[in-house]
C-alpha positions in Angstrom: -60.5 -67.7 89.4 -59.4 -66.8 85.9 -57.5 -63.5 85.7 -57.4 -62.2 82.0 -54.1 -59.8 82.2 -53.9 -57.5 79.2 -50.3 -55.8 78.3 -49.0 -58.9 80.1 -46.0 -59.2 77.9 -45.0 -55.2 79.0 -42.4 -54.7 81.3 -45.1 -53.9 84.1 -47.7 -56.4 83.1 -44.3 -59.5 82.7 -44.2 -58.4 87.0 -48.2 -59.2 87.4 -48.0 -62.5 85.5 -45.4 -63.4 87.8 -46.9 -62.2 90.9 -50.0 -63.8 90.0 -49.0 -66.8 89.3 -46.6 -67.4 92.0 -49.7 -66.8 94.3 -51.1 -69.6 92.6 -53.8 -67.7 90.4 -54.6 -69.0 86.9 -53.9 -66.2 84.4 -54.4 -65.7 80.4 -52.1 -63.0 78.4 -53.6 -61.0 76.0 -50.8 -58.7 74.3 -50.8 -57.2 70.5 -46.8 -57.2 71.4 -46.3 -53.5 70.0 -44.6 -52.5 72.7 -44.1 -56.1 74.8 -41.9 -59.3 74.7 -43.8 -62.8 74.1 -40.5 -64.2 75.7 -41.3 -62.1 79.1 -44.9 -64.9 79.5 -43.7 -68.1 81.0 -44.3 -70.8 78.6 -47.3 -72.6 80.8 -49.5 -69.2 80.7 -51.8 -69.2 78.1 -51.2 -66.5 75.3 -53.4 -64.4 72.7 -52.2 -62.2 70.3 -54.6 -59.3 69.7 -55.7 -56.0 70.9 -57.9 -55.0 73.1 -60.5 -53.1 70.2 -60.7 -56.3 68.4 -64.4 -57.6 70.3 -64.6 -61.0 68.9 -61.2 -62.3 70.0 -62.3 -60.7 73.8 -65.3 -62.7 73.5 -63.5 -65.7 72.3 -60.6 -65.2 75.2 -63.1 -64.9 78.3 -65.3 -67.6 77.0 -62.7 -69.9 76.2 -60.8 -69.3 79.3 -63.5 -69.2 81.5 -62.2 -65.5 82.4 -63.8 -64.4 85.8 -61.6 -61.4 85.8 -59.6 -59.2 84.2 -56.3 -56.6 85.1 -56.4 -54.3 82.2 -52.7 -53.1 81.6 -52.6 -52.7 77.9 -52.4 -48.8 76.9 -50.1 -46.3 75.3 -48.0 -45.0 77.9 -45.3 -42.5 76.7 -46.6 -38.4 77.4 -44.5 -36.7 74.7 -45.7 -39.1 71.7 -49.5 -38.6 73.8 -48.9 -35.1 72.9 -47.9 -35.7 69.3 -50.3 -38.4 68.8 -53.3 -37.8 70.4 -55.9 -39.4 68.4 -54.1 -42.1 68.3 -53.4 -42.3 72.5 -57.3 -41.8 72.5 -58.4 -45.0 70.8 -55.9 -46.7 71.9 -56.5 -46.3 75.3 -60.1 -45.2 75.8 -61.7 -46.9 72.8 -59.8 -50.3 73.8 -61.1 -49.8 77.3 -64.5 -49.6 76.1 -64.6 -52.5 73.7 -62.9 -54.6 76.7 -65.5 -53.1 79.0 -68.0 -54.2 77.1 -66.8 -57.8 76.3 -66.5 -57.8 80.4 -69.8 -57.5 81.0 -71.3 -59.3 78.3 -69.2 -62.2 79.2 -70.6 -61.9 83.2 -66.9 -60.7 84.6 -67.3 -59.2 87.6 -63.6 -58.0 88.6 -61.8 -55.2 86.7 -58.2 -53.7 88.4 -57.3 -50.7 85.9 -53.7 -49.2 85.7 -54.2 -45.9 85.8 -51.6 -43.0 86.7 -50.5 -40.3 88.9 -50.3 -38.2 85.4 -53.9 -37.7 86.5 -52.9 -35.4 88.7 -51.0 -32.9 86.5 -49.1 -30.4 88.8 -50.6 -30.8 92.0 -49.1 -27.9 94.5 -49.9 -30.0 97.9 -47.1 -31.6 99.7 -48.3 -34.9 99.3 -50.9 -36.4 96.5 -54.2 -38.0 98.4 -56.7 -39.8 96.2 -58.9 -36.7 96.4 -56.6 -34.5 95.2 -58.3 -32.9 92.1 -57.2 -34.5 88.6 -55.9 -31.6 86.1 -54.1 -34.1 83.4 -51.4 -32.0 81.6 -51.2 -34.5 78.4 -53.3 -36.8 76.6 -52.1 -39.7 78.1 -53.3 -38.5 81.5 -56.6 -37.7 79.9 -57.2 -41.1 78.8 -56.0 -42.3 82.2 -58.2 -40.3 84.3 -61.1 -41.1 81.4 -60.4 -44.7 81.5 -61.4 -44.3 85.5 -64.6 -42.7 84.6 -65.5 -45.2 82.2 -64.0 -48.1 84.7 -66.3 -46.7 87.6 -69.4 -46.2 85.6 -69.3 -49.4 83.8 -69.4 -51.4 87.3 -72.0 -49.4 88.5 -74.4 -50.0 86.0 -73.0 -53.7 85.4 -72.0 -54.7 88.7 -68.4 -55.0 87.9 -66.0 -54.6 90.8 -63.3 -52.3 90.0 -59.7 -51.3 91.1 -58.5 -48.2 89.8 -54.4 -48.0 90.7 -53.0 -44.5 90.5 -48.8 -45.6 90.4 -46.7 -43.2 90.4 -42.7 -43.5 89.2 -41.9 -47.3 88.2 -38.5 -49.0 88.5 -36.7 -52.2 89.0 -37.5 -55.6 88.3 -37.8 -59.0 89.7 -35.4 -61.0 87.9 -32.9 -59.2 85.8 -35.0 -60.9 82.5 -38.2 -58.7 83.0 -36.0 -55.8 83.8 -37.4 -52.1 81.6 -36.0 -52.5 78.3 -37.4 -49.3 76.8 -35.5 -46.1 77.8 -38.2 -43.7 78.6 -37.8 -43.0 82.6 -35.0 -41.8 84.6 -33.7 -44.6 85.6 -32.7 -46.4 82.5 -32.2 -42.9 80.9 -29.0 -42.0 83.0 -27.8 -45.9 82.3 -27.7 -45.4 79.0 -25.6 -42.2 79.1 -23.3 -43.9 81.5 -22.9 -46.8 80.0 -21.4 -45.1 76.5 -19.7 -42.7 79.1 -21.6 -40.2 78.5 -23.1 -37.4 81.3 -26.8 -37.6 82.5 -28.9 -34.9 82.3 -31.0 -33.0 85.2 -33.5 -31.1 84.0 -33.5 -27.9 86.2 -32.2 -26.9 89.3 -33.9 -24.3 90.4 -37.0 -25.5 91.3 -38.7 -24.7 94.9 -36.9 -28.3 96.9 -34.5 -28.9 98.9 -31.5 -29.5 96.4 -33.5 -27.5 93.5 -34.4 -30.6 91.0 -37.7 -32.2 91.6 -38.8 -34.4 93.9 -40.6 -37.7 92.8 -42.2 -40.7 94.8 -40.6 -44.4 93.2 -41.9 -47.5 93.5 -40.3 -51.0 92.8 -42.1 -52.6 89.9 -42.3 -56.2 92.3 -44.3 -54.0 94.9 -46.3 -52.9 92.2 -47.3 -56.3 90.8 -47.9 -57.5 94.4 -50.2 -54.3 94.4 -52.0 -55.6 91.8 -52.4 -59.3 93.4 -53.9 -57.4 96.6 -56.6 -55.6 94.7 -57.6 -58.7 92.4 -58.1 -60.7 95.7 -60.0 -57.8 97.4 -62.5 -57.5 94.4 -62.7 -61.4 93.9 -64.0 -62.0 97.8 -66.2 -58.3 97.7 -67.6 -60.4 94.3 -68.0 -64.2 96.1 -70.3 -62.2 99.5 -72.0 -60.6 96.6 -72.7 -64.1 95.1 -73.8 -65.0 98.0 -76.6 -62.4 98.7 -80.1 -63.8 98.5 -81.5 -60.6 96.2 -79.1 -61.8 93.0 -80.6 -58.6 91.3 -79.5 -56.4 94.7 -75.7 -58.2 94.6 -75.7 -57.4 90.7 -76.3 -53.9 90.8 -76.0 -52.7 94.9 -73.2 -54.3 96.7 -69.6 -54.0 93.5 -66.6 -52.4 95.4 -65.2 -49.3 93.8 -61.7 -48.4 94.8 -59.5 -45.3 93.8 -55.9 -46.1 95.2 -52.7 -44.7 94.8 -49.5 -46.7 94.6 -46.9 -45.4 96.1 -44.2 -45.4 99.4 -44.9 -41.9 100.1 -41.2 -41.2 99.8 -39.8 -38.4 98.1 -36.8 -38.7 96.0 -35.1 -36.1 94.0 -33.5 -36.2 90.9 -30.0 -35.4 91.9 -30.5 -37.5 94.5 -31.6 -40.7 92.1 -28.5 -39.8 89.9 -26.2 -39.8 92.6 -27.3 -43.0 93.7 -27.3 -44.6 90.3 -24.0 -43.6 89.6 -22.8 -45.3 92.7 -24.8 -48.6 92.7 -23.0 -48.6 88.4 -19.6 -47.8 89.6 -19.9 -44.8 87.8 -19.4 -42.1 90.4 -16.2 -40.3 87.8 -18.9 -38.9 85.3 -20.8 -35.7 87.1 -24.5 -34.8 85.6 -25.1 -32.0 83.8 -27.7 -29.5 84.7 -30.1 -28.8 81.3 -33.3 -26.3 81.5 -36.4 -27.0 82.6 -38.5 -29.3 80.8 -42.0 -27.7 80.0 -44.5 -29.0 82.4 -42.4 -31.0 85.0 -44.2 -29.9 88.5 -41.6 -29.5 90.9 -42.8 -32.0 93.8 -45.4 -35.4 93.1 -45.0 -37.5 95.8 -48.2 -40.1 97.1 -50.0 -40.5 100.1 -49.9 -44.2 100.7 -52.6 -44.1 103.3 -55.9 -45.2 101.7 -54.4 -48.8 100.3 -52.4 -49.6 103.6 -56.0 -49.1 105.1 -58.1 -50.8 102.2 -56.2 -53.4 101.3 -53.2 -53.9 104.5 -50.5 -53.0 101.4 -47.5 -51.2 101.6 -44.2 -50.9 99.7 -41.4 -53.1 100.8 -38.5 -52.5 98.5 -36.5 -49.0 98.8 -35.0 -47.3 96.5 -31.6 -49.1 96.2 -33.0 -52.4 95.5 -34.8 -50.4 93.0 -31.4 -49.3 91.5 -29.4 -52.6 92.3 -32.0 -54.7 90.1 -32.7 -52.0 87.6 -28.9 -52.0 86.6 -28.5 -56.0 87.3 -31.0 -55.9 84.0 -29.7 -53.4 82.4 -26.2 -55.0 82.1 -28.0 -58.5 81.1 -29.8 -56.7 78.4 -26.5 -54.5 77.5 -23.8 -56.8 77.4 -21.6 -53.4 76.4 -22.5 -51.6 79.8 -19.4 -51.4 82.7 -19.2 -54.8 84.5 -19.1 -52.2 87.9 -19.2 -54.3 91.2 -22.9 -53.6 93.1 -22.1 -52.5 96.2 -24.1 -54.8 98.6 
């Protein structure tokens, strides 16, 4: 197997490579480096620099590589420039999904895993999210990440294309403190920036319907998240090998591709206040209290996964809680901040 990883120089798709490859899987980076780091690929993994909506230089990766299959990471992931950009968000992420869709099956791939989202979901009122809980997107990015399914889905059917769709919800962490989240765009590295110039974090609302009045979100580690990935590339590579092996080639072609809808998750809620306490004590910064700011406009008060279907699919669950989370979050944070508090990490 050949795994073509788009996005791989992202902070997510750097986690994959590495989990991928330290399972012993042979991998190929395809990355336009917009938003990624050419210094997160190790050296020995191939690299191609280009976008997913330019078809010849798919065509030239998986038939120079001898792809076999293909963990498609590469989108436009930030929800308040989806809003302001939509157009943009669209053919970024749906139209480069279909150009890479068709290079898959013109180039005989027959194993997709798609990062999708729990922004899917919207503002599901249930107490925890299940994989049939309906999808009401409230931005553009979710739209293109719950179209980007539909297109995933309907693509293998007609193509016999295997395909992982993996619904993660709030990311964190890192591996090694060199792949750690650079960008500051999620809670995490959003209240280490304010500390680290001593400044207050904000929590957006208090009054919601939750225990402590700030929402409640489900985290998962970025490593359990790669290893995620790993699970469901294996899955559809042996569903693809017993369809090789069928004696009706046209029947394994177009009857017997696996189509899986997981969510990736621990099924754990978390709430804000309770993430910013905790941050403030894995940094050493417990002296500067958060400030309580209104309501941002379409935050759901509670979106938290059922981590049910995968542990039953696939045998996966989360093994990292949310203090390694923290712990490595801020071990990066400090390599890639040399200015931030040299605070002792409490083991």
């Amino acid at each position: 197997m050949t795994y073509l990883i788009t996005g791989g120089a992202g902070y997510i798709g750097a986690h994959v490579v590495r989990a991928m490859t330290q399972a012993g899987e042979r991998v190929v980076v395809l990355d336009d480096l917009s938003t990624g780091d050419r210094n997160r690929v190790p050296e020995q993994v191939p690299f191609v620099l280009g976008s997913t909506l330019d078809r010849a230089l798919l065509d030239r990766t998986i038939a120079g590589h001898a792809v076999t299959g293909v963990v498609h990471l590469a989108a436009k992931k930030q929800v308040g420039e989806s809003v302001e950009l939509p157009l943009h968000y669209y053919k970024e992420n749906v139209q480069g999904l279909q150009v890479l869709l068709e290079a898959i099956a013109a180039g005989g791939v027959r194993q997709l895993v798609f990062s999708s989202s729990a922004a899917v979901y919207g503002m599901p009122d249930v107490d925890l999210v299940t994989e049939d809980t309906p999808c009401v997107p409230m931005s553009p990015y979710g739209e293109t990440k719950l179209v980007g399914e539909w297109m995933a889905r309907a693509a293998g059917r007609a193509h016999g294309i295997s395909t992982a769709c993996l619904r993660y919800f709030n990311v964190a962490g890192a591996a090694t403190p060199e792949l750690a989240d650079t960008g500051v765009f999620n809670l995490v590295p959003m209240v280490f920036e304010k500390l680290t110039v001593g400044q207050a974090p904000q929590i957006f609302g208090d009054d919601y319907p939750t225990p402590d009045g700030t929402c409640v979100r489900d985290y998962i580690h970025v490593e359990d998240l790669a290893d995620a990935h790993l699970v469901a590339a294996r899955a559809l590579a042996a569903q693809s090998a017993d369809a090789a092996a069928a004696t009706d080639a046209s029947a394994a072609a177009s009857g017997t591709a696996r189509d899986l809808t997981l969510n990736i998750g621990r099924g754990e809620g978390v709430s804000v206040r309770e993430m910013v306490d905790l941050i403030a004590e894995v940094t050493g910064h417990t002296e500067i209290a958060a400030t309580v700011t209104p309501r941002r406009p379409g935050d759901p008060a509670r979106v938290v996964a059922a981590a049910d279907a995968i542990a039953d699919e696939l045998g996966w669950t989360a093994r990292h809680d949310v203090r390694a989370m923290v712990t490595s979050a801020w071990e990066g944070w400090c390599l890639h901040h040399p200015e931030a508090s040299a605070a002792v990490v409490p083991s």
